[in-house]
OpenMM code with the backbone's topology and positions (N, CA, C; nanometers):
from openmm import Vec3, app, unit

residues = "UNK UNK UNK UNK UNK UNK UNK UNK UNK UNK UNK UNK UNK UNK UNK UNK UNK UNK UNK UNK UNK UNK UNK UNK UNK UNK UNK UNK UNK UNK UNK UNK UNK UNK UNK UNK UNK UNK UNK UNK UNK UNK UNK UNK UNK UNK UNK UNK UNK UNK UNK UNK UNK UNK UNK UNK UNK UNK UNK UNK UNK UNK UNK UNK UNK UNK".split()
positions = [
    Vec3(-1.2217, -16.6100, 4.5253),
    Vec3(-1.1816, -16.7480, 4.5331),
    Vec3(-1.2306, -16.8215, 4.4079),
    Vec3(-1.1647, -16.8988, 4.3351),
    Vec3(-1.2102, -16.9683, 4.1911),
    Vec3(-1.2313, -17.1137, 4.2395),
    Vec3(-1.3037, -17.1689, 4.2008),
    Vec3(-1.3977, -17.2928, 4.1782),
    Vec3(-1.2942, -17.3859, 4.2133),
    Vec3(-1.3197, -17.4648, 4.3090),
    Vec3(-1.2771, -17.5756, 4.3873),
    Vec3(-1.3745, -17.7040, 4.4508),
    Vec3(-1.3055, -17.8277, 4.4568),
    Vec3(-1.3924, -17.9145, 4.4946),
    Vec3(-1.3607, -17.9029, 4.6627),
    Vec3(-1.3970, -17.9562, 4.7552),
    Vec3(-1.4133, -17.8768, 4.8573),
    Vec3(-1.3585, -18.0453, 4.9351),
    Vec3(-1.4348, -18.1402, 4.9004),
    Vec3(-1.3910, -18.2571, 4.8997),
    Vec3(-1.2531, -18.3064, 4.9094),
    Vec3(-1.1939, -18.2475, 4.7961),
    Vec3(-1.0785, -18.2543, 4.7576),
    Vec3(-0.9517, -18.2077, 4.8618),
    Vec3(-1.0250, -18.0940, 4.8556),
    Vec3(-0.9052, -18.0266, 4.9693),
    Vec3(-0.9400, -18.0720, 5.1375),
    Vec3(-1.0620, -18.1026, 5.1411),
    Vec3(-1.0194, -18.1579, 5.2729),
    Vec3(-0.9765, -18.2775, 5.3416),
    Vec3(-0.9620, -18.3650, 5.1952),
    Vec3(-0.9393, -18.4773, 5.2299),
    Vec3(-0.7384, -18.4725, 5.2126),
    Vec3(-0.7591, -18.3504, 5.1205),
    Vec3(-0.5653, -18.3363, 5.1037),
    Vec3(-0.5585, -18.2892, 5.2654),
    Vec3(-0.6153, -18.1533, 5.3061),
    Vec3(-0.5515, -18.1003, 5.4669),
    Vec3(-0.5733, -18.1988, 5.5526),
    Vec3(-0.6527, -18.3192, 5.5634),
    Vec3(-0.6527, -18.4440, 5.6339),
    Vec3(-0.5364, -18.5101, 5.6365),
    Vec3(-0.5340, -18.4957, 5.5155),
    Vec3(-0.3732, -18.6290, 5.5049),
    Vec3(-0.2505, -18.5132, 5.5209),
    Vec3(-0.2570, -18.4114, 5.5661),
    Vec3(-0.2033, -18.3552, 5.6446),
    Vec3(-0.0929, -18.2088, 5.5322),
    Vec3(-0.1465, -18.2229, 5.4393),
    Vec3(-0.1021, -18.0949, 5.3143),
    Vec3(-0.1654, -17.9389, 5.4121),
    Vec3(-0.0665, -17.8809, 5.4114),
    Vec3(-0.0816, -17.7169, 5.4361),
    Vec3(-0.2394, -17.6724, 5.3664),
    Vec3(-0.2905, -17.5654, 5.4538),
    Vec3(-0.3972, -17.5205, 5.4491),
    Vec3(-0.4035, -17.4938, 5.2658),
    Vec3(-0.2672, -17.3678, 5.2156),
    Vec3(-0.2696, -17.3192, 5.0825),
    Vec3(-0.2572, -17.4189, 4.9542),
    Vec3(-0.1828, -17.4862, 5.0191),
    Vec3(-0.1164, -17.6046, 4.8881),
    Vec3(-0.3024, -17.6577, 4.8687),
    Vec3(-0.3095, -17.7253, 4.9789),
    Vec3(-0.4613, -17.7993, 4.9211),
    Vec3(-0.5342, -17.7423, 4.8767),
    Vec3(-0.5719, -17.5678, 4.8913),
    Vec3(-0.6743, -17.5025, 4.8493),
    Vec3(-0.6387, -17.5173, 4.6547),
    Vec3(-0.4953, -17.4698, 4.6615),
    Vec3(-0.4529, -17.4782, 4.4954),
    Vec3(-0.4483, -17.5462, 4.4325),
    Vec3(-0.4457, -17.6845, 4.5153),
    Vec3(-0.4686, -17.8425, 4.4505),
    Vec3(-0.6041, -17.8586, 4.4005),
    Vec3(-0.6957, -17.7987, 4.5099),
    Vec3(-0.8340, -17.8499, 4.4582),
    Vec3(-0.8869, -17.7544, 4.3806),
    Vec3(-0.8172, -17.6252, 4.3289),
    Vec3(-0.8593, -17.5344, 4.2482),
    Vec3(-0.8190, -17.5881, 4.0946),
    Vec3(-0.7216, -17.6065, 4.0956),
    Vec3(-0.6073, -17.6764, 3.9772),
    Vec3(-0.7042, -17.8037, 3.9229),
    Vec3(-0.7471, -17.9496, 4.0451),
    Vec3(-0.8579, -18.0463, 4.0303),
    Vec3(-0.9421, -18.0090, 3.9365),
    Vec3(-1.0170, -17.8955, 3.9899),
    Vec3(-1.1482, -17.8122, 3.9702),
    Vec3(-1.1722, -17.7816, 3.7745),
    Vec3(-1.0466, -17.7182, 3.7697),
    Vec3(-0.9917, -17.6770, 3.6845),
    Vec3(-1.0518, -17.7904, 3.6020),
    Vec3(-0.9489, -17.8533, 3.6016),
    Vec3(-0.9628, -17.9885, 3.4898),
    Vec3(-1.0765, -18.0488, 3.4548),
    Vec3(-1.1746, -18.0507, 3.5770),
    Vec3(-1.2978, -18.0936, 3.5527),
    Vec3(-1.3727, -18.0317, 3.4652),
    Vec3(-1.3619, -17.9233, 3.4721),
    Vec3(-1.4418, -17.8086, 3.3883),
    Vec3(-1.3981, -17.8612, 3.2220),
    Vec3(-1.2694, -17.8426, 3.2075),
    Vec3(-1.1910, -17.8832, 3.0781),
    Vec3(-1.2654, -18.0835, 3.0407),
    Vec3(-1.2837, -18.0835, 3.1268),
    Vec3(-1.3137, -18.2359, 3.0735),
    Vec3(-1.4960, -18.2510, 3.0476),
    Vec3(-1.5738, -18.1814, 3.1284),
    Vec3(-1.6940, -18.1604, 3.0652),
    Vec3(-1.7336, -18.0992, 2.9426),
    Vec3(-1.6105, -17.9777, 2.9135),
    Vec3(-1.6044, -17.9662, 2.7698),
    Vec3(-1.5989, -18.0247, 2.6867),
    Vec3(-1.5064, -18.1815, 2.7596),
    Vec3(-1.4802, -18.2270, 2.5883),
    Vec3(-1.5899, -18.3217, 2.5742),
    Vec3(-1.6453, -18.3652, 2.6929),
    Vec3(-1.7393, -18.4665, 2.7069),
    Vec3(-1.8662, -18.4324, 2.6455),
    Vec3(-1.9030, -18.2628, 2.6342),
    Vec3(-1.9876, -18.2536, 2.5534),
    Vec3(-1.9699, -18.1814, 2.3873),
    Vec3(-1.8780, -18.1767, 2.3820),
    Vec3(-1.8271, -18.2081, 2.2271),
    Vec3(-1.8009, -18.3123, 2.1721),
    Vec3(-1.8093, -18.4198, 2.2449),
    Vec3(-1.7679, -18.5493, 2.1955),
    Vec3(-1.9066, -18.5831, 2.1684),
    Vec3(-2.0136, -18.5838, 2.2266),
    Vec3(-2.1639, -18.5771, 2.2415),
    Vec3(-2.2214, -18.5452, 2.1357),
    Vec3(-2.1962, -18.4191, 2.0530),
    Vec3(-2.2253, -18.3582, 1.9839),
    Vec3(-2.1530, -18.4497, 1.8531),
    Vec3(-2.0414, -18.4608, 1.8055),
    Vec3(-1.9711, -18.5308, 1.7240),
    Vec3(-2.0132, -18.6439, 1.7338),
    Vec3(-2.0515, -18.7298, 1.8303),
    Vec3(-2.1633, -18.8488, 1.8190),
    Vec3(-2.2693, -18.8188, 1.7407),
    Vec3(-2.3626, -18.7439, 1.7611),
    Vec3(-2.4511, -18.7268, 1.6608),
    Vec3(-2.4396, -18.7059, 1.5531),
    Vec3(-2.3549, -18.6101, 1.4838),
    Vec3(-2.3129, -18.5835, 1.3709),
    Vec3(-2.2867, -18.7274, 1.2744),
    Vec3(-2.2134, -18.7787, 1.3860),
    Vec3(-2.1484, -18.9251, 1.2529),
    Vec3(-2.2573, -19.0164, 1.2424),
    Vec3(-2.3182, -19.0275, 1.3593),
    Vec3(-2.4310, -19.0767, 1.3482),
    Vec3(-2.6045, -19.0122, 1.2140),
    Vec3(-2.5661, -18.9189, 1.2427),
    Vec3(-2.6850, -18.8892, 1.1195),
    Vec3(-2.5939, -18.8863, 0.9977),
    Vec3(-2.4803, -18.8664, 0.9804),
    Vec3(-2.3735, -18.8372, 0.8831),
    Vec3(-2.3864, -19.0595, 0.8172),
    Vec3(-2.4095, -19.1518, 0.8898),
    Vec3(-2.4124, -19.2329, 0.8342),
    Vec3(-2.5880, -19.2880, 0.7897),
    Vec3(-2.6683, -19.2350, 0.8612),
    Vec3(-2.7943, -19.2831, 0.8158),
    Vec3(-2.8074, -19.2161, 0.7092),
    Vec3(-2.7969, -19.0726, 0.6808),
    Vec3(-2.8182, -19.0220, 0.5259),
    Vec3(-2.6947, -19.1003, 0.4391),
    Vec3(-2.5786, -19.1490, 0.4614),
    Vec3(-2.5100, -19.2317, 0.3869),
    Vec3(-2.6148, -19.3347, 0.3344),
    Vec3(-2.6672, -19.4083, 0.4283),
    Vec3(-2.7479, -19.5472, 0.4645),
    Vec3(-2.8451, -19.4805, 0.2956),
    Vec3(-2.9243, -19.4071, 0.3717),
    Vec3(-3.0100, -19.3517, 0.2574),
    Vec3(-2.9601, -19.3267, 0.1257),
    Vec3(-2.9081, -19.2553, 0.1173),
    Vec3(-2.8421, -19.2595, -0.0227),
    Vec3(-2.8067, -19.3585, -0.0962),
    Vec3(-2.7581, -19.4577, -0.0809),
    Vec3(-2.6709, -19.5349, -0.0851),
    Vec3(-2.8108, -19.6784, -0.1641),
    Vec3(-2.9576, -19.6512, -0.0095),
    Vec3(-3.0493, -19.7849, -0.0483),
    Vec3(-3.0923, -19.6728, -0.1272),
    Vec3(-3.1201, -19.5836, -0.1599),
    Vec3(-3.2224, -19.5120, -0.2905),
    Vec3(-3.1221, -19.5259, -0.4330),
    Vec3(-3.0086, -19.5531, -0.4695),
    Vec3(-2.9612, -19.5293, -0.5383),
    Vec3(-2.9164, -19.6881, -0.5782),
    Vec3(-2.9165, -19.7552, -0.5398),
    Vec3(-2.9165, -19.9161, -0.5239),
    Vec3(-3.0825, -19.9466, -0.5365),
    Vec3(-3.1363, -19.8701, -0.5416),
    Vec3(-3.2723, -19.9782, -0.5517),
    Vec3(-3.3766, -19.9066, -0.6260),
] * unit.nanometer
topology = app.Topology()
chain = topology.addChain("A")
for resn in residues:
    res = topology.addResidue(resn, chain)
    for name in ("N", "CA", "C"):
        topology.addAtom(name, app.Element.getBySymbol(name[0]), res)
């Protein structure tokens, strides 16, 4: 069985979706989440970067000006 929110599907077989459909819904959900913590921590990472990428600007910039 692959990674599902559990939540998900029981609140789909509540509102009255077939046992399978909801299981694949909340696998498919699941799915995406995974894909979106990826980008959330690459975006994380690329935060820092521009961020030190402008303080050594900063630096350069007052040592060479002053």
């Amino acid at each position: 069985m692959a990674l599902q929110l559990g939540a998900l599907r029981d609140a789909l077989e509540a509102a009255g979706a077939p046992a399978d459909k909801a299981q694949k819904a909340a696998e498919e959900a699941a799915g995406y989440e995974n894909r979106l913590a990826g980008v959330e921590s690459g975006l994380r990472l690329l935060k820092w970067m521009v961020g030190f990428n402008i303080a050594l600007t900063a630096g350069v910039l007052a040592k060479l000006l002053h």
